[in-house]
Structure formats: C-alpha cells, structure tokens
N, C-alpha and C positions, 0 to 999 in steps of 0.2 A: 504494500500500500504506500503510495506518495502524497505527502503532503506539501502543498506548492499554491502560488500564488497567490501568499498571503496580501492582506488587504492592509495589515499591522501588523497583528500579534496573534496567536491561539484564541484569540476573546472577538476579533473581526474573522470577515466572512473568509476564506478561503478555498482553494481545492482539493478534495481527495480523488483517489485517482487507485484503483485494483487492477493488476496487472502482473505483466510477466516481463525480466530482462529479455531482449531479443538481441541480436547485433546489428539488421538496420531499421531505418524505418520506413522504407522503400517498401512501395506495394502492401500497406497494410487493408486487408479485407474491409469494406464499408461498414460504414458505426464502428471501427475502431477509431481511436485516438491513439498518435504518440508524442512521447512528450521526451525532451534532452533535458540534461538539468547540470551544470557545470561543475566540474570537481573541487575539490576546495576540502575542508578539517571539518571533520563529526568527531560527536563524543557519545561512544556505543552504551548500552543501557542493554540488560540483558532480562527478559522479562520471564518469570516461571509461575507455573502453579496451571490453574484448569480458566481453561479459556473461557467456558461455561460461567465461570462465577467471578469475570471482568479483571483476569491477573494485567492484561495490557492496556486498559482501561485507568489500571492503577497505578501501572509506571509512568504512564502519561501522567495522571494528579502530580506523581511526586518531581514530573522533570517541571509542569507549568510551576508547581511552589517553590523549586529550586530556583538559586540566583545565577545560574548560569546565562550569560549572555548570548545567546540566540541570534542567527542572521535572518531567521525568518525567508529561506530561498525555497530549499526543498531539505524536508525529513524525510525520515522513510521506516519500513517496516516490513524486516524479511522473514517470511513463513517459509522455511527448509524442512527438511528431513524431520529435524526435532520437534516439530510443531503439528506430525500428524497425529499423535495424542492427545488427544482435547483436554484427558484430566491430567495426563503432564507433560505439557506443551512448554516450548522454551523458543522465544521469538528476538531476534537482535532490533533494535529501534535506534536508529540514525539521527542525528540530531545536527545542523548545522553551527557548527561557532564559527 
C-alpha cells in the first residue's frame, strides 16, 4: 500500500494506492494506475501481531504521535511472505524522512 500525495500531513486529504512492485509502467491494462515515487531515507517500523484486530493500524497511531519529522512524499507498506498469516502477520511500513 502507498501513501502519496499528501495534501499536508496524515490529518489532510491524501492518497492511498494497493498495489504491486512491477518494473515498468509501460502498457498497464485499463483502470490500472501507476504511480513512481522518488528514492530518498525511510525509517522502517516493523508491524506484528493479527491483522484482524488493527496491529498496522497501531503502528500507524504510534508513528502519527511520534516526533519524527516526516517528508510527507510517499510511505508505504509491504505485505510479503510474512504477512500471509492474518493472526501472525509481520508487515514493514516505510516512512519518509
């Protein structure tokens, strides 16, 4: 999941975006969107516990009360191998500084 063009901050409108890495974005099927987002410093957040009862939901709470200074470009959120367990799921969340 990408989160991208923010309007501000986490509390303005922005976009989320479900999807998959591809390598281009040439010829994507109609009603797809793609999206590039520039590389640049995250700071990874490792999320565990059951998807079911909001463990990603939580780490989100705890990065918006943190004082880490955010570029507000593109986050992200990668659901791999580890995350086909719903009740123990482990998702990495991307964060831009």
């Amino acid at each position: 999941c990408i989160y991208t063009d923010y309007e501000k901050d986490h509390t303005k409108p922005y976009t989320a975006l479900i999807g998959c890495k591809v390598s281009t974005l040439e010829n994507l099927p109609a009603g797809l969107v793609g999206k590039t987002f520039a590389t640049g410093d995250y700071v990874k957040y490792l999320s565990k516990g059951s998807i079911m009862e909001g463990m990603v939901i939580g780490t989100w709470q705890e990065i918006w009360a943190s004082d880490l200074e955010r570029k507000y470009t593109a986050d992200f959120e990668v659901y791999g191998a580890r995350a086909q367990n719903p009740e123990q799921a482990e998702v990495d969340i991307f964060v831009a500084v």
